[in-house]
Every structure is written in C-alpha cells, then in structure tokens.
C-alpha distance (Angstrom), angle and dihedral (degrees) to the residues before:
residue distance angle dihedral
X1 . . .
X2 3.91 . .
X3 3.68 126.0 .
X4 3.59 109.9 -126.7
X5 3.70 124.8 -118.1
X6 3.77 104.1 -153.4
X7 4.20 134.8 64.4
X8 4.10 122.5 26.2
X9 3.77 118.8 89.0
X10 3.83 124.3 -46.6
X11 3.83 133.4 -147.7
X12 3.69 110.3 -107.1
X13 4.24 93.2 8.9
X14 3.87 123.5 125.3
X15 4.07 120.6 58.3
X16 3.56 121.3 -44.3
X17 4.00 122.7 -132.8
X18 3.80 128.5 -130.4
X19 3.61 85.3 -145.8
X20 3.98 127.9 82.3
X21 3.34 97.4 -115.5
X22 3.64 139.0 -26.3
X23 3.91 137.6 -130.4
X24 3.95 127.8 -161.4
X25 3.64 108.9 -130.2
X26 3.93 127.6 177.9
X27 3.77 116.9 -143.0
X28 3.63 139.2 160.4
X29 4.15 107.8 -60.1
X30 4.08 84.9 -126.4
X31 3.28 90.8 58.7
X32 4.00 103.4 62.4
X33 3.63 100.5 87.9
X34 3.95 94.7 50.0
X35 4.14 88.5 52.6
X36 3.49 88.8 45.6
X37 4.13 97.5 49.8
X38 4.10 79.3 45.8
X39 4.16 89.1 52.3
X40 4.18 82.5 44.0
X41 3.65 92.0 50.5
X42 3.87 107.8 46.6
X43 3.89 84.9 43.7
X44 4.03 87.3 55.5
X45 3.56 88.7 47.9
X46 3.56 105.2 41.9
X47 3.66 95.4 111.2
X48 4.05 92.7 57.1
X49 3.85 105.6 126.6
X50 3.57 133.6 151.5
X51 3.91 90.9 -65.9
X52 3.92 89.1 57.4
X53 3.80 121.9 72.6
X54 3.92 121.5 -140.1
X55 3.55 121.8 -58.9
X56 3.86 126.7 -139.9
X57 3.87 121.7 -159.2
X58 3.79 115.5 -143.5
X59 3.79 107.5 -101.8
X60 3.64 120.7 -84.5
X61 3.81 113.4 -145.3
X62 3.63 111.9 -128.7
X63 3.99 142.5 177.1
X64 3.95 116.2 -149.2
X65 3.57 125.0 -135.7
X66 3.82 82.5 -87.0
X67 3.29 91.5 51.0
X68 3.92 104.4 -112.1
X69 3.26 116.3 148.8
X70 4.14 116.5 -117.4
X71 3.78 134.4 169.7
X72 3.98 112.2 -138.4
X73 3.57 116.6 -159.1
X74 3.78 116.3 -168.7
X75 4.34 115.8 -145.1
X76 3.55 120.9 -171.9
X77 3.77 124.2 -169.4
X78 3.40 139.9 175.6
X79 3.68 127.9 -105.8
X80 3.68 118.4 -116.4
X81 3.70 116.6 -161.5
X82 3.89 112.8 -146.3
C-alpha cells in the first residue's frame, strides 16, 4: 500500500505573523479590547525615536475586575540616551 502525498500538516503552512513571535495568554474576557488598542498603539508608534515626541492614545474606556469604570490612555516615548 502507498503512502499518500497530500493532506496532514505541512512545514511552514497556516498564517504567518508580522510579529516575532507570539505567546497565548488567558486574561479576563473584558479585557480584550484594551490589550488590543495597546497592540494598535505600540504598532502606530513604532517609529517613535528621539526625533518624535511622546505619543498619547485616545482613552480606552474600561471596567476593572470590580467593575469601576477607568479610561487607560497608552503614551509612548522615545528613549533619549544622555
């Protein structure tokens, strides 16, 4: 009987990632859309160098794990060697 050739995993199939590398991470459901508007904003800002001033996200509305309402607001800024 012959092996076949075609189906089962591949090296190198699936989607690839802009990133590095990735981790799976659990966190609290109402968290998501704050970690992704963080994952938006340092990928907005990643040309922010010592040419750039700081950059302020808009505010992302938020309820704790107590449920009290918070807006985060991300800032990046570059690091200036002295």
């Amino acid at each position: 009987m012959e092996k076949k050739q075609h189906g089962g995993s591949r090296p190198g199939a699936g989607r690839k990632t802009k990133y590095e590398s990735t981790v799976v991470m659990r966190v609290p459901e109402k968290y998501r859309d704050t970690i992704k508007a963080l994952i938006l904003h340092l990928d907005d800002t990643d040309m922010i160098d010592k040419n750039y001033s700081a950059v302020e996200s808009e505010a992302v509305f938020q309820r704790s794990l107590k449920d009290k309402g918070q807006h985060i607001i991300f800032r990046t800024e570059p690091v200036i060697k002295k």
